[in-house]
N, C-alpha and C positions, 0 to 999 in steps of 0.2 A: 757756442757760448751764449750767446742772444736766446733762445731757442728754452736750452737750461734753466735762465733767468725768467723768461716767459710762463715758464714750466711751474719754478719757484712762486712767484706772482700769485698764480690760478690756486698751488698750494695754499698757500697763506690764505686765500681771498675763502677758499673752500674750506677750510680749518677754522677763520673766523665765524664763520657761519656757525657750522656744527658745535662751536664752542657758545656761543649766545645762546642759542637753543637750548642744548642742555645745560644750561647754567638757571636756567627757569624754571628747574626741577630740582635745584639745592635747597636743603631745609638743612637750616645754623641752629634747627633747636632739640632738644634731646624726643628720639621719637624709636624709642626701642622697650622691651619688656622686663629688662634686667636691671638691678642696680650695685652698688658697690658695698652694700650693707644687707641687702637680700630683704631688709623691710619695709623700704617703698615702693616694690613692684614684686612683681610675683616669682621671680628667683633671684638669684645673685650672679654676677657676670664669674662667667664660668671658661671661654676658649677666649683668646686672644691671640692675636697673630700679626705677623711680621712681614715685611716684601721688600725687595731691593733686587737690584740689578749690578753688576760687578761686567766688564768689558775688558777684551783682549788686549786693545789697543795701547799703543805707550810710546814712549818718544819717538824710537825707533821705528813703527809703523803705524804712525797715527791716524791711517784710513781704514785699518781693519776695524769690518762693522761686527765682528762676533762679539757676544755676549752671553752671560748666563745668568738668568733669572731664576731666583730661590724666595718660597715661601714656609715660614715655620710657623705652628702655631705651637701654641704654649697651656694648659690647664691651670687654672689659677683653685690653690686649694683654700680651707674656712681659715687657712693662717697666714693666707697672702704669697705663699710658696709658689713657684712659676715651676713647671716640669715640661719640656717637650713631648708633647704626644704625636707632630705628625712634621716632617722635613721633605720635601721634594723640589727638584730643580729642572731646569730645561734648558740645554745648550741652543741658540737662538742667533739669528742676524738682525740686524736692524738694517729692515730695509727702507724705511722711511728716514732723509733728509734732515737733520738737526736743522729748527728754527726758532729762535728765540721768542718764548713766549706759549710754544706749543709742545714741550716736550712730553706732555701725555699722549699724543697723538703716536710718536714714535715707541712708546714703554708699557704702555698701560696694555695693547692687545696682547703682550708675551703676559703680563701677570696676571689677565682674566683668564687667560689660557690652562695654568697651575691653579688660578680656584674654581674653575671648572672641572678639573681632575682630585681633588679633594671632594667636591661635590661628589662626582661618579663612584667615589670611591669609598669616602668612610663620611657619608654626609649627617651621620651623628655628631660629627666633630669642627661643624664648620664655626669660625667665628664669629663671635659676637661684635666683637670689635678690630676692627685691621691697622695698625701701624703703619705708616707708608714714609719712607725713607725721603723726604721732599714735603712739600707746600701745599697747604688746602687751599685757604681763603686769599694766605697772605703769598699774591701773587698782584700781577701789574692790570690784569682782568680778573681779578679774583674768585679764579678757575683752576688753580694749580693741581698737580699730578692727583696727591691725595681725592681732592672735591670730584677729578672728573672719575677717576676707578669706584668710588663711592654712588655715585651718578649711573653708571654704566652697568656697574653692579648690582644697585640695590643694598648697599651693603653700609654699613653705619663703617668711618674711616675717622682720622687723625692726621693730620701733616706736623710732622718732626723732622724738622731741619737740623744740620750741624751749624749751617750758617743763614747771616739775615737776607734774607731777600728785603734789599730797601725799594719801599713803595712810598707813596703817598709824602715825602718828606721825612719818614725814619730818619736817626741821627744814629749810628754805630756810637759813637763818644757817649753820648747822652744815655743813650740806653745800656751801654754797659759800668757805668759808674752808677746809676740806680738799680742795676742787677747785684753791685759789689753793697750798695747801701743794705738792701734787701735781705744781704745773706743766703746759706745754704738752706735748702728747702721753701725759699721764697722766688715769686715771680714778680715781672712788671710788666704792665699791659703797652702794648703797641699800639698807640694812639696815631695817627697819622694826621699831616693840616687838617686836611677834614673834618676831621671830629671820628671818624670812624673809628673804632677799633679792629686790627687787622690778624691777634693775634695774641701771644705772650711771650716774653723772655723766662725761661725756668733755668732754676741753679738748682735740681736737685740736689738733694743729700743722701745719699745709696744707704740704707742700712748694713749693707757687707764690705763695707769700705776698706775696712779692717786690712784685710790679706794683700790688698793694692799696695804697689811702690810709691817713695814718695813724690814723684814726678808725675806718677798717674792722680795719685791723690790732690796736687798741686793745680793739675789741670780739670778734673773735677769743681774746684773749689774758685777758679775763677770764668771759664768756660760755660756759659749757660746755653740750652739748646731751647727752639724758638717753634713753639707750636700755634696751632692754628686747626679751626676746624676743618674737617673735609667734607660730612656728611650726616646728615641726622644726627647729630653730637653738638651739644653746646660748646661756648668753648670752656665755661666752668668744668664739667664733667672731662672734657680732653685732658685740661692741664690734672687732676686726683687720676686719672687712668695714664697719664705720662708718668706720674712722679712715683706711681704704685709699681713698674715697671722697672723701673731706674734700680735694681738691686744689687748692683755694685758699680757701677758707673752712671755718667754722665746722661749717656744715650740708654732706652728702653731698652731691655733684653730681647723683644720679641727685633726689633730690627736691625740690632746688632748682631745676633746670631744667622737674621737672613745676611749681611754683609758680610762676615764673617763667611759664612757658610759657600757664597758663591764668589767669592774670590778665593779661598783656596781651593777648589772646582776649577779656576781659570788656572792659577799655578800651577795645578797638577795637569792638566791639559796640558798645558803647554810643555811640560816636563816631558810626559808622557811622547808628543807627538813629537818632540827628539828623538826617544827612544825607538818608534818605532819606524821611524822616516830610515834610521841605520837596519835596522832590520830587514825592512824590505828591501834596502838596498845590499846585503850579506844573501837576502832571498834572492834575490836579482844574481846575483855573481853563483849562488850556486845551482840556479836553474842553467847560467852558461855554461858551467864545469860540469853540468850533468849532458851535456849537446855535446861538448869533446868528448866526453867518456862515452855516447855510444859510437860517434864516430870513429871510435878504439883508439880514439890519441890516449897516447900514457903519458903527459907530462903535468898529469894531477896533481900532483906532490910541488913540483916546482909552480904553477899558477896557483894553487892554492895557498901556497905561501907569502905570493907576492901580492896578492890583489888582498888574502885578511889582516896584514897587517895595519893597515890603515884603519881597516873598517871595525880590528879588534880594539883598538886603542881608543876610537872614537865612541864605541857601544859602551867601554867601561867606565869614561869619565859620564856620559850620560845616565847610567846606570846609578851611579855614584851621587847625584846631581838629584836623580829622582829620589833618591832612596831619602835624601836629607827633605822632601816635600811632601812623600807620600805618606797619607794615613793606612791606606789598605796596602800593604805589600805585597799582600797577594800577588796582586797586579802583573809584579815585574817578577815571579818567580819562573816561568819558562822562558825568558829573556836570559834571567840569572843563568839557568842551567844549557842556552843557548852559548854563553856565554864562554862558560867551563868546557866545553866541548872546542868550544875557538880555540882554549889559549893552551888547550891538552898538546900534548908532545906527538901524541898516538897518532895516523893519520884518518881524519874525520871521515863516518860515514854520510858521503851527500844525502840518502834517504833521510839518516836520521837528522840531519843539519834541516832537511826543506822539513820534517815533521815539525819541528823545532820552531823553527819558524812560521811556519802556518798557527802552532798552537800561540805561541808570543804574540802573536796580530792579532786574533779570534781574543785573547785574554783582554789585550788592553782598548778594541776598538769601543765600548761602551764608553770609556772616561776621556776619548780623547775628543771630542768637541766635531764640532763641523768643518770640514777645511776651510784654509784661510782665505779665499774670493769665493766667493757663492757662485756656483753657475749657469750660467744663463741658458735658459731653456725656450728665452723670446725675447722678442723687443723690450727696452726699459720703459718704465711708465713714461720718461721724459719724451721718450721715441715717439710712441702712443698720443700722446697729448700733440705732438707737436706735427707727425700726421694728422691726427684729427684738424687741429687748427687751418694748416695750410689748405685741406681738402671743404672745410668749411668756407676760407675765404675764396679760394676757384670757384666754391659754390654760387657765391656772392656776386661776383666776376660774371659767372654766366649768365647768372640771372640779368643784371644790368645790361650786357652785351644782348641778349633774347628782344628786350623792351626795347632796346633804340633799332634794331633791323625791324 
C-alpha cells in the first residue's frame, strides 16, 4: 500500500512536469488557414470532428478499466449541412491510474492513436477542427484534455463540456441565471476572481429542434454547454464553430455522435460477450460428448439432454438480449442457427454442433472488446518503480557504508 502511494506521488510529480512544459506551447489564438465564411482566409472550414471515450465499467464492477474510444469526423457543406465522411473506434484499457487534474495523461494516448490511423488512412480527410468531449483552458492548470490532445497533436481543438468545471471562483448560480438572461443562442463569458476569462457558458438554439420531444427541447432550452479553448483557436471562433454544430441539440454533432457511437460499441460488447461466453461453454460440453463418443459410450442422447438444457435456455434469453442492442445482426446469425439445432427434437450432429460453434466465435470475436482484466505479461509499473526505488536506496546505503570502512 505505502509503495502504491509512493508510486502515485512520483506519478503526479512526473505528470506535473510534462504538463508545464507542454502548456508553453498553447496558443489561445486563432492560427489555422480556414474560416467560417471562406473570405478571410484562403478556404472555408471544411472536416470537423469529434472524440470521446465511453467505458465498461458500472456500479457493479467499477475497476473494469476497458474502454472504447471513437473518433467521427463530419464534412461541413456551403449550407452548413454536417454529413459523416469517416467513423472509427478502438477497444482499449486504461492502464494509466485516474488522478485528478491529469486525466489527459490517461485518454489522450488512445485518441492520438485513432488520429493517427485517419492520418494513414484517408489523410485527405483529416480535420480542421476537433471537438473534444471535456476541457481546454477551463481547467484548475489550465491544461485540460482538449488543450493537451491539441498540444500533442498539432491540431487546432475545442473543449465542450456538458458540465462546469469550477476554477478560479466560478459560481454555478450566477452563471446559469445569466445564461437564462441571455437566451437561446447566446453565451456568457466565464470570468473567474482573477480577471481571467476561462471560457463560455453557450445555450445553443439547434436549428432542427423541431423533430425533438418536449423534454428534450425543455432541456435544450435551459442546459447550456461550456466551451473553452484547447488549441490554436480563439475562444471567439470556438464558441461560432460550437454553435454551427449544435444541429439539433444542445451538444455539437461531431461529439455526440463520438459518444453516442462508442457507447453503444460498449453495449454491444458487452451483450455480445454473454453470448458467446455460453457458446464456448455449449463448445466446451460438446468437445466432452465428442471424447465419450470415441470411447464408444452410447449414452449421447441421454448427457446431451442433460448438460443443454441449461446451456439452451441460457443462449436464448441472451440471444434475445442481444438482438434488442445490436445494430448489425449479422453478428449473431450462426449463434441463431446454433441455437435451432439445440432446441431441434432430431438428435444433434456433434460435428455440425462444434462447426457451429467455431463459426459463432470467429463471427462475433471482432465486436466483442478485450477481455475483462488485462493480462499481465510482467511486473506493474508500480512493481518497477518500487524495485527501482528500493535498489536505488541499498545504493545509497552502500555507498555510505564503503566511506566510513
Amino acid at each position: 500500500m505505502v509503495f502504491a502511494q509512493l508510486y502515485l506521488r512520483w506519478l503526479r510529480w512526473s505528470w506535473e512536469r510534462q504538463q508545464v512544459c507542454l502548456r508553453t506551447r498553447l496558443l489561445e489564438h486563432d492560427d489555422f488557414a480556414w474560416s467560417l465564411d471562406g473570405e478571410s482566409a484562403s478556404r472555408r472550414l471544411r472536416f470537423i470532428a469529434g472524440v470521446d471515450i465511453s467505458f465498461f465499467s458500472n456500479e457493479q464492477d467499477p475497476d473494469d478499466q476497458r474502454a472504447c474510444s471513437a473518433l467521427v469526423v463530419y464534412e461541413l457543406d456551403a449550407s452548413n449541412n454536417l454529413t459523416v465522411v469517416w467513423e472509427d473506434h478502438e477497444f482499449i484499457y486504461m492502464t494509466e491510474p485516474y488522478i485528478a487534474g491529469f486525466l489527459a495523461f490517461r485518454e489522450i494516448p488512445h485518441l492520438r492513436s485513432l488520429l493517427g490511423r485517419l492520418r494513414q488512412a484517408r489523410p485527405e480527410i483529416m480535420p480542421d477542427v476537433i471537438l473534444v468531449d471535456g476541457n481546454g483552458v477551463l481547467h484548475p492548470k489550465g491544461f485540460g484534455c482538449a488543450s493537451h490532445f491539441g498540444v500533442v497533436c498539432n491540431m487546432v481543438c475545442i473543449g465542450v463540456a456538458k458540465n462546469l468545471h469550477v476554477v478560479d471562483g466560478l459560481d454555478r448560480n450566477d452563471i446559469r441565471q445569466r445564461v437564462e438572461t441571455a437566451g437561446q443562442g447566446g453565451h456568457v463569458l466565464l470570468t473567474g476572481a482573477s480577471g481571467r476569462t476561462w471560457g463560455a457558458a453557450l445555450l445553443p438554439d439547434p436549428p432542427n429542434k423541431a423533430a425533438l420531444g418536449r423534454a428534450a427541447k425543455e432541456a435544450n432550452a435551459k442546459n447550456p454547454i461550456f466551451v473553452s479553448v484547447g488549441h490554436r483557436i480563439s475562444l471567439e471562433t470556438s464558441l461560432r464553430v460550437a454553435n454551427l454544430c449544435c444541429t439539433s441539440r444542445r451538444e455539437p454533432e461531431p461529439t455526440r455522435a463520438a459518444d453516442m457511437h462508442s457507447r453503444e460499441l460498449v453495449r454491444q460488447a458487452k451483450s455480445l460477450r454473454t453470448v458467446s461466453d455460453l457458446v464456448g461453454a455449449v463448445n466446451a460440453e460438446v468437445t466432452g460428448l465428442k471424447k465419450f463418443e470415441a470411447r464408444g459410450q452410447k449414452t449421447l442422447g441421454c448427457e446431451l439432454g442433460r448438460i443443454s438444457d441449461a446451456e439452451v435456455s441460457g443462449l436464448k434469453k441472451a440471444l434475445q438480449d442481444a438482438r434488442s442492442v445490436m445494430t448489425d445482426k449479422e453478428l449473431l446469425k450462426p449463434a441463431n442457427r446454433l441455437l435451432q439445432v439445440l432446441e431441434s427434437t432430431q438428435p444433434p450432429d456433434l460435428a455440425k454442433l462444434e462447426a457451429l460453434c467455431s463459426e459463432a466465435l470467429t463471427r462475433m470475436a471482432p465486436a466483442l472488446g478485450p477481455p475483462q482484466r488485462i493480462p499481465r505479461s510482467g511486473p506493474s509499473a508500480a512493481v518497477v518503480f518500487c524495485v527501482a526505488f528500493g535498489a536505488l536506496g541499498l545504493g545509497v546505503v552502500m555507498a555510505r557504508l564503503r566511506r566510513r570502512a
